[in-house]
C-alpha positions as CSV (number, residue, x, y, z in Angstrom):
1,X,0.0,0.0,0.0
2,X,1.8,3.5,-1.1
3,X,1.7,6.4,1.0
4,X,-1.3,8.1,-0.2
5,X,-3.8,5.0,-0.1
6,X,-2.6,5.0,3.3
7,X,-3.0,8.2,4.3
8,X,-6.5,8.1,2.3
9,X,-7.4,4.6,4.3
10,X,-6.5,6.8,7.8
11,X,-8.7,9.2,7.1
12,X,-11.5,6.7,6.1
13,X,-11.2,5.0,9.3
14,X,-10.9,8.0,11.0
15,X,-14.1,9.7,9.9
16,X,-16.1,6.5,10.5
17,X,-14.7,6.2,14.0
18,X,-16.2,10.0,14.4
19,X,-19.7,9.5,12.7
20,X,-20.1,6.4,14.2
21,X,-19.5,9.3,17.9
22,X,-22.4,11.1,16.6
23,X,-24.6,8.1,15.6
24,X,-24.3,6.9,18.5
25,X,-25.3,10.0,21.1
26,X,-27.7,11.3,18.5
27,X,-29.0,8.1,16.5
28,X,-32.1,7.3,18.6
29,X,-33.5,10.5,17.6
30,X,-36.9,10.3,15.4
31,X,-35.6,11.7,12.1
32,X,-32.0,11.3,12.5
33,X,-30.3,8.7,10.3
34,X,-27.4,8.5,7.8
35,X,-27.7,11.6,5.9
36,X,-28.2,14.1,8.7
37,X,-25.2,12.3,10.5
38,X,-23.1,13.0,7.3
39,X,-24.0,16.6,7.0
40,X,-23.1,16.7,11.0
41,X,-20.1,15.3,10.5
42,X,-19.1,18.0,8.2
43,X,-20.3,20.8,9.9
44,X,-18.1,21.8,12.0
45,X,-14.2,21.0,12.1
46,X,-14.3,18.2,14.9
47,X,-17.2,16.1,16.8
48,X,-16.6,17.5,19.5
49,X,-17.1,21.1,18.0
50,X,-20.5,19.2,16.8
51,X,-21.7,18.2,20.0
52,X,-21.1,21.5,21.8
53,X,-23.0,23.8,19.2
54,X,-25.5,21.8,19.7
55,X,-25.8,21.6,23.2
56,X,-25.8,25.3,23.1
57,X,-28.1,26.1,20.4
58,X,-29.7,22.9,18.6
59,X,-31.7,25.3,16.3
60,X,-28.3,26.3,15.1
61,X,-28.8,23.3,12.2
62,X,-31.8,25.0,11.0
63,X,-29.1,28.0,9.4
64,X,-26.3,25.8,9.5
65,X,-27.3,22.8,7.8
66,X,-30.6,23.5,6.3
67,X,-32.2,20.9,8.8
68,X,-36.2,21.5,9.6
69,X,-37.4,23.3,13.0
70,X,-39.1,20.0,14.0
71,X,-36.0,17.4,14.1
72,X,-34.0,20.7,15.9
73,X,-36.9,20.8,18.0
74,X,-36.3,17.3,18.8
75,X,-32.1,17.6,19.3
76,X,-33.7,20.6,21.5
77,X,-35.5,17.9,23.8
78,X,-32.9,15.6,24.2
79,X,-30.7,18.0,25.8
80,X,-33.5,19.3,27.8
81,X,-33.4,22.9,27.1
82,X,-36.7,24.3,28.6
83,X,-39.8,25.1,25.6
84,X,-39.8,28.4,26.3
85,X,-36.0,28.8,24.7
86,X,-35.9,32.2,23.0
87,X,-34.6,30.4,19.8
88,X,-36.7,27.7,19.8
89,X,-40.1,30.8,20.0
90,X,-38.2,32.5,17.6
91,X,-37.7,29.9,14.6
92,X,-41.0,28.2,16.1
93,X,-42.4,31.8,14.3
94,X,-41.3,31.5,11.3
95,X,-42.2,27.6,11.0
96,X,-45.7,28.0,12.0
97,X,-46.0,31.1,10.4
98,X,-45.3,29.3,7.0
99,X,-47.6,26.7,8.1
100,X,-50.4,28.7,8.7
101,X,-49.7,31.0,5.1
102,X,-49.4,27.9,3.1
103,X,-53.2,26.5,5.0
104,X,-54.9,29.9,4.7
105,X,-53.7,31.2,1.3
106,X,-52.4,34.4,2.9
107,X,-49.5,36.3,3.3
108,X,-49.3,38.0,5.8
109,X,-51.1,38.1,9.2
110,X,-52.1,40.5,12.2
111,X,-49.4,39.5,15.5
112,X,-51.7,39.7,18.6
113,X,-54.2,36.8,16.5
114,X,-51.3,34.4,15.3
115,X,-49.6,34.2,17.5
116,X,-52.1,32.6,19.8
117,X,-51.9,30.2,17.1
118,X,-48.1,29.7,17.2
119,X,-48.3,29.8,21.5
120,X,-50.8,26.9,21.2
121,X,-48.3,25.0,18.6
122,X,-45.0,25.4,20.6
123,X,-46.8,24.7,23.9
124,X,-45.7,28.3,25.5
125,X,-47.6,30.8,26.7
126,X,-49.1,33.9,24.4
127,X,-47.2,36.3,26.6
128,X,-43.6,34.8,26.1
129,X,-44.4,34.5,22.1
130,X,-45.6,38.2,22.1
131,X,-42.9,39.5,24.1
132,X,-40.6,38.2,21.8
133,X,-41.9,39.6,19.1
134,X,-42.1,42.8,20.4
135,X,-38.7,42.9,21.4
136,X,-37.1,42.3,18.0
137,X,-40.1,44.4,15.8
138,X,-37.6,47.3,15.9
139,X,-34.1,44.9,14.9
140,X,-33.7,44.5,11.5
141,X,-31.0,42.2,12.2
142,X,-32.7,39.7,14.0
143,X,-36.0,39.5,12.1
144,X,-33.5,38.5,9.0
145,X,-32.0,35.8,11.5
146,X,-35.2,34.3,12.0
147,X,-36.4,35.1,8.8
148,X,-39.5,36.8,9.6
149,X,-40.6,40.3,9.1
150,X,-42.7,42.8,11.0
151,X,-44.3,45.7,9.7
152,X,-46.6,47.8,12.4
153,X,-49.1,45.2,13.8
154,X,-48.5,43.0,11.2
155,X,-46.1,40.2,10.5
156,X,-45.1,37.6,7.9
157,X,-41.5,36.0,6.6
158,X,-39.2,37.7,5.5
159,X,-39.3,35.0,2.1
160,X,-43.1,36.2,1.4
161,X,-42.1,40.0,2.0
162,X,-39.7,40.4,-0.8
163,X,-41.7,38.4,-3.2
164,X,-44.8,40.6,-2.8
165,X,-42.4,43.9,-3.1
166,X,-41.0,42.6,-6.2
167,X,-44.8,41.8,-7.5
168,X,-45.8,45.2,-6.2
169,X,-43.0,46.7,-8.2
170,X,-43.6,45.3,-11.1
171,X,-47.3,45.9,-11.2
172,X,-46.6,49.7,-10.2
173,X,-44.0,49.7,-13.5
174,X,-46.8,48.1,-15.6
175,X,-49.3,50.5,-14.5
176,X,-47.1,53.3,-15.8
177,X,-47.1,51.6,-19.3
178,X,-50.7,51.1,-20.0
179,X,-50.0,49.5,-22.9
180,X,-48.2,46.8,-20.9
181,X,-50.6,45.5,-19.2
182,X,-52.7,43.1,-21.5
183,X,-49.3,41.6,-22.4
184,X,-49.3,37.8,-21.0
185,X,-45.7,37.8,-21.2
186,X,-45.6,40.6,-18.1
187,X,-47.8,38.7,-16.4
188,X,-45.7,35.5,-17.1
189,X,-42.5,37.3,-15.6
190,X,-43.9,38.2,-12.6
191,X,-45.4,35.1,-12.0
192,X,-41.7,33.5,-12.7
193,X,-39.7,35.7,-10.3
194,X,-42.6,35.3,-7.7
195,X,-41.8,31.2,-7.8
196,X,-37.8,31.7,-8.1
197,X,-38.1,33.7,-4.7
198,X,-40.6,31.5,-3.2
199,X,-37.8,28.3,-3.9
């Protein structure tokens, strides 16, 4: 064996060693198997760097690794971190919020009335979900963290936001060419840019 196929067989052995670590402290988890493991596994530049961003913030994956608020919720109870985690409200938000667009058809909802709905669904109380809310509606920053937007009493995500300003843009630009506006083509390219921002 030369050199190289050693080195390469080290390495092998050496990141199965490691993901075989993380299968085995997270592998009993409802929606973690093989795949997720892999992406762990090259998340970070050791397990242990793994293990410890997750015991501090398991919704960290959602950004980090593209990984769904429900299976974070779930790394979430195995460590025991308390319901009422500010990150866990916070991307609960946007998750439901999504949820509840995508069942009503709309885009965009008044606070103080969904976010009962969103306290029911993360089993906290109104009050945390509202104080929350109201303590980031003036940080730009951190509504774009958690991907949500609020506007006066009313909030949606921050996806759903720049998809209607780009429609609303477009529609305003049409408006001003009158002639434009029977065109299906216009139509057509609004729809298209619409879907592209929406994926």
């Amino acid at each position: 064996v030369g050199p190289e196929r050693a080195s390469g067989l080290q390495q092998k052995l050496i990141e199965n060693k490691d993901k075989a670590v993380l299968f085995g402290k997270y592998g009993k988890i409802e929606g973690v198997g093989s795949k997720l493991i892999n992406l762990l596994y090259f998340w970070k530049p050791s397990v242990e760097d793994v293990i410890e961003s997750l015991e501090e913030n398991p919704f960290s994956i959602i950004q980090g690794l593209g990984v769904g608020f429900v299976v974070a919720d779930r790394f979430r109870s195995f460590y025991k971190i308390p319901m009422n985690d500010r990150n866990r409200i916070l991307h609960g938000v946007r998750y439901y919020l999504n949820e509840h667009f995508a069942s009503t058809g709309n885009t965009y909802e008044e606070i103080l009335e969904v976010s009962k709905i969103i306290a029911q669904k993360l089993n906290v109380s109104y009050r945390e979900v509202i104080d929350l809310l109201a303590e980031i509606k003036s940080n730009e920053i951190e509504q774009k963290e958690f991907s949500i937007k609020i506007i006066g009493q009313y909030i949606t995500t921050d996806t759903l936001f720049v998809s209607e300003l780009i429609i609303y843009k477009n529609i305003l630009h049409m408006l001003k060419e009158k002639s434009n506006i029977v065109k299906p083509e216009k139509w057509s390219k609004i729809k298209n840019d619409y879907v592209s921002k929406m994926t």
